[in-house]
N, C-alpha and C positions, 0 to 999 in steps of 0.2 A: 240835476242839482246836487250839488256835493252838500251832505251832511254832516254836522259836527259831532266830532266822538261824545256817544252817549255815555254819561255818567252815571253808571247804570247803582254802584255802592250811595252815590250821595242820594239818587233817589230813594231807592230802598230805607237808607238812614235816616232824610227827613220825613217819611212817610211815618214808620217805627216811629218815630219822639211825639207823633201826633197822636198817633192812636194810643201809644202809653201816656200822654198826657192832655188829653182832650179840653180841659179846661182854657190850653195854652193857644187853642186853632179859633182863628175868626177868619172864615174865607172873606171877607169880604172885607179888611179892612190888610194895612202891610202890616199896620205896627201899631195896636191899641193899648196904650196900658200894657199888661202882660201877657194879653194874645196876639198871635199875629200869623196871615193866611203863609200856604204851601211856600211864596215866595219869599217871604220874611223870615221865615223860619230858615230857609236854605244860605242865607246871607249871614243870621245870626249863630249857626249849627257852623262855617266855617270861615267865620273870624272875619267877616267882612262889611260887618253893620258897621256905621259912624251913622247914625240917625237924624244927627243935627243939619241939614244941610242949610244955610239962609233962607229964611223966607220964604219955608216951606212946612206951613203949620200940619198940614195931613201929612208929612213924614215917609212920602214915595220917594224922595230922592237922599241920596248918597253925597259928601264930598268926592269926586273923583278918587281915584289911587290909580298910580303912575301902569298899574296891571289893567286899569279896564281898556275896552277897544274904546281907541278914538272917536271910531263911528256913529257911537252912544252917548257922547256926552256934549253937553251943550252949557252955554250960559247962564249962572242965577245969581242975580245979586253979585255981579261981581266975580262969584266963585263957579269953576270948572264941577259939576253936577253931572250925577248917573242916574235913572230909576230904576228903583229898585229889579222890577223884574228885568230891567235887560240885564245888571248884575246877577240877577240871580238864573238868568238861562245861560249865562257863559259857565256859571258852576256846573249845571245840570249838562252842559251838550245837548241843547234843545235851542230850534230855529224858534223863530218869532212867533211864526203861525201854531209851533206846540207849544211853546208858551202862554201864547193868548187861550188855547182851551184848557193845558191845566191849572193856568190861575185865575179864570172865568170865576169869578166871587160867589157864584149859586151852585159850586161844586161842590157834594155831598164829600164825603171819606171814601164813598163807594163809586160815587164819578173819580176821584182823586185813583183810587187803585187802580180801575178798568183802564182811565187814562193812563197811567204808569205800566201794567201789563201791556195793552196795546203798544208801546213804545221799545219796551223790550221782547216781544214779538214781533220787530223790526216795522211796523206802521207810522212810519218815518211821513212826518208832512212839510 
């Protein structure tokens, strides 16, 4: 399996904003009010939240932009849609299956790091 280059500074960078600003981390929601989990944070840390998608009041999904993969985006309302986390694993250079564990909504800060260390320890899944 070929692997996507790890974005090893955007990790490190949205992990840092978390822990300096803890009030700001809700694992388990993208985008609450003015928290929002490890994936929300990576989208809104490099300019590529548009939050509003139609017809999506829990706020997982994205308007498209003409940069995301095709292969991610699908129908809503009419308008061309992304979820969040697959936007925000193209930032990070993380396949689906590490995406799905480090945005796993019952991740502590200390699951969040071990996952992040194990990744740049090359524990590629």
């Amino acid at each position: 399996m070929t692997f996507p280059t790890l974005n090893v500074a955007a990790l490190e960078r949205v992990y840092a904003h978390i822990v300096a600003n803890p009030e700001e981390w809700n694992q388990r929601y993208w985008h609450c009010g003015t928290s929002m989990c490890f994936a929300g944070h990576t989208v809104a840390m490099y300019g590529t939240a548009n939050w509003s998608a139609p017809g999506d009041p829990g706020c997982d999904t994205f308007v498209a932009l003409s940069t995301d993969d095709e292969d991610d985006l699908f129908i809503d309302e009419g308008e061309r849609v992304i979820y969040v986390a697959d936007r925000a694993r193209h930032i990070l250079g993380i396949t689906e299956d590490e995406a799905a564990v480090l945005f796993h909504q019952n991740n502590t800060l200390a699951d969040i790091r071990r996952i992040i260390d194990d990744l740049i320890a090359g524990a590629r899944h």
